[in-house]
C-alpha positions in Angstrom: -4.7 -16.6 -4.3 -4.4 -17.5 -8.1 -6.1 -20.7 -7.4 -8.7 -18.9 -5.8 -9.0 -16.5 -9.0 -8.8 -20.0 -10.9 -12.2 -21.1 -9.2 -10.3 -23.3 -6.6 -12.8 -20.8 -4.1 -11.8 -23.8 -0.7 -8.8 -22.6 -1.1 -10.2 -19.6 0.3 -9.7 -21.2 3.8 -6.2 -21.8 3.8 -6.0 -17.9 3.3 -8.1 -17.4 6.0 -6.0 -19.5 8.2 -3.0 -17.9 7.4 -4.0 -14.0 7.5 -7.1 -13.6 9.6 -5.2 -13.4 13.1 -3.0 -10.5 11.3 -5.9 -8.6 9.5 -8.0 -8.7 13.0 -4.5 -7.2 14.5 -4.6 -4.6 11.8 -8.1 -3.3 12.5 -7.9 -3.8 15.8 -4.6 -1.4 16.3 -6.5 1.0 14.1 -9.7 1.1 15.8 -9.7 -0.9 19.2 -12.7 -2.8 18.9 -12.9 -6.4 19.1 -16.3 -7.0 17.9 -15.7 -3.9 14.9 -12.5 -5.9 13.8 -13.7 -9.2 13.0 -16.5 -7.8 10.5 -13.9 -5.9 9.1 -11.7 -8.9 8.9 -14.6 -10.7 7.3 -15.5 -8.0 4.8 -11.8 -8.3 3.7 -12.3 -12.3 2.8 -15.6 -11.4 1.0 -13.5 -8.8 -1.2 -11.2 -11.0 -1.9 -13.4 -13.6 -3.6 -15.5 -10.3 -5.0 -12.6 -9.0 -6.1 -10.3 -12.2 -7.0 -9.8 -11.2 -10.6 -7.7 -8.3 -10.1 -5.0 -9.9 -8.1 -2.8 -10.6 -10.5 0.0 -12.5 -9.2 2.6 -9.8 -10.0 3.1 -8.0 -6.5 2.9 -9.6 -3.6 -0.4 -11.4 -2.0 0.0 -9.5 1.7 0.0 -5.9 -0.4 -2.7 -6.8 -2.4 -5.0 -8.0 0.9 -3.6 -5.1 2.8 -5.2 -2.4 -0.1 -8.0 -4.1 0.5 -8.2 -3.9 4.0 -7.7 -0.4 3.8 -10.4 0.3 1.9 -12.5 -1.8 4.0 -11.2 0.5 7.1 -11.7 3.6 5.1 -15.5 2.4 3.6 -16.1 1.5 7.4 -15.1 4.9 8.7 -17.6 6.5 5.9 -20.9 4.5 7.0 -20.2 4.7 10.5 -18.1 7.7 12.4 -14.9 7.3 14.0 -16.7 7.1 17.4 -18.6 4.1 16.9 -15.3 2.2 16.1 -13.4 3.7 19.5 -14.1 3.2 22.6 -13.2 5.0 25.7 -9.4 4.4 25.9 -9.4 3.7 29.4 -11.8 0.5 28.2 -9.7 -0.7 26.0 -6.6 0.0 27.8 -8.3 -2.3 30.9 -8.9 -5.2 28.5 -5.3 -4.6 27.1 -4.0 -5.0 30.7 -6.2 -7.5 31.9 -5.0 -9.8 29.0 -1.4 -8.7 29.9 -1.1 -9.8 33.0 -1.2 -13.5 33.0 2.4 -12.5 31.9 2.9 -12.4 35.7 4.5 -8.4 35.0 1.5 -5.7 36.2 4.4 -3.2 35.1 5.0 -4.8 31.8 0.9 -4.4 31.6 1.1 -1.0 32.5 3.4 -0.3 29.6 1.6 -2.2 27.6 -1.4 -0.1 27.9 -0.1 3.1 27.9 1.6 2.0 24.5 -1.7 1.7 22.8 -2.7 5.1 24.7 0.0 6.4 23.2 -0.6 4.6 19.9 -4.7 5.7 19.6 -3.3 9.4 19.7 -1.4 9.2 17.2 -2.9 10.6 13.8 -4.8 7.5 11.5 -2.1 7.9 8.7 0.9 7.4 11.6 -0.5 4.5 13.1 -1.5 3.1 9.6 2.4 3.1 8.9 3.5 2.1 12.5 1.2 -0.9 12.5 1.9 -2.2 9.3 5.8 -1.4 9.9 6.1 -3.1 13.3 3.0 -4.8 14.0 2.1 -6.7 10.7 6.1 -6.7 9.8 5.8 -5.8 6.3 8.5 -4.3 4.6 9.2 -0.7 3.6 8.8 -1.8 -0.2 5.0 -3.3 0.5 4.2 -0.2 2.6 5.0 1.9 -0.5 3.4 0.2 -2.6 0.1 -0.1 -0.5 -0.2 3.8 0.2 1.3 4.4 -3.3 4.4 6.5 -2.7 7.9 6.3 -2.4 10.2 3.6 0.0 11.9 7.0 0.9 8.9 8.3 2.0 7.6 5.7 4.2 10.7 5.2 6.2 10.4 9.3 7.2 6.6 9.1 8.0 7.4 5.3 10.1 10.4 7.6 11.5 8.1 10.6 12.3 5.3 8.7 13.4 7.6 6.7 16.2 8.9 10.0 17.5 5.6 11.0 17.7 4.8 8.3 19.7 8.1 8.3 21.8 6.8 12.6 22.7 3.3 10.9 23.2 4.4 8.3 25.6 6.6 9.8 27.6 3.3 12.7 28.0 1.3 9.7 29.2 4.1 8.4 31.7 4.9 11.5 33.1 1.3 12.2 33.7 0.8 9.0 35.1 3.8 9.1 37.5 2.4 13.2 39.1 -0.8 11.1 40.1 0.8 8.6 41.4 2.3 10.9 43.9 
């Protein structure tokens, strides 16, 4: 990215390369819309080179995309309600499966899809911390800096937010298992 601030902007592409598979993942876990993600994605790459003079080298690259694709999310949100970015779960939840089961495992689909049941319940601030915990792997240190709080803090809302979604879950596989019968 400091080559990018530099005025190297085809360096821009590498970056893209590298991150836009993870950012998609990010809006897409926050939002479940395929088409919604990748403008989001692409909004991020246009703030970057917008924005390419206040990256500063100092902190790490993934933090500094990550704050801006929060505030892409959060400006996204603001022009458009939540409801335009969701759809039905059980639409998504197909597509999940579908995709899921050229693992050859219709019950590893199944849990696969009531995970991101479970997961689109969860408040946005919980999933914001599970997804870029677990699903975008970034490390309690970069989580605290993005949301500007402490390491300590994080861990107990990543901690609260996957007992949350243990409770959830288990709700959704119970529920699941009565109709079933």
């Amino acid at each position: 990215m400091l080559q990018v601030k530099a005025g190297q902007i085809e360096k821009m592409g590498l970056l893209f390369e590298r991150y836009h598979r993870a950012l998609f993942a990010f809006f897409y876990h926050a939002n479940g819309h395929s088409a919604a993600s990748e403008d989001l994605v692409q909004n991020v790459f246009y703030r970057m080179l917008k924005y390419r003079h206040t990256f500063t080298g100092e902190g790490e690259f993934r933090t500094w995309m990550y704050h801006l694709a929060r505030n892409v999310l959060a400006d996204a949100a603001k022009k458009h309600k939540a409801s335009r970015y969701h759809q039905d779960v059980a639409d998504w939840t197909e597509k999940i499966a579908g995709a899921s089961t050229a693992d050859g495992s219709l019950q590893q689909a199944q849990d696969v899809a009531l995970l991101h049941r479970a997961l689109a319940r969860l408040s946005p601030d919980q999933r914001e911390v599970l997804v870029l915990s677990r699903f975008q792997e970034l490390k309690y240190e970069q989580i605290a800096q993005l949301l500007d709080t402490t390491v300590g803090a994080v861990k107990v809302r990543a901690h609260r937010a996957l007992c949350q979604l243990k409770e959830i879950y288990l709700k959704l596989e119970n529920g699941s298992k009565v109709r079933e019968l």
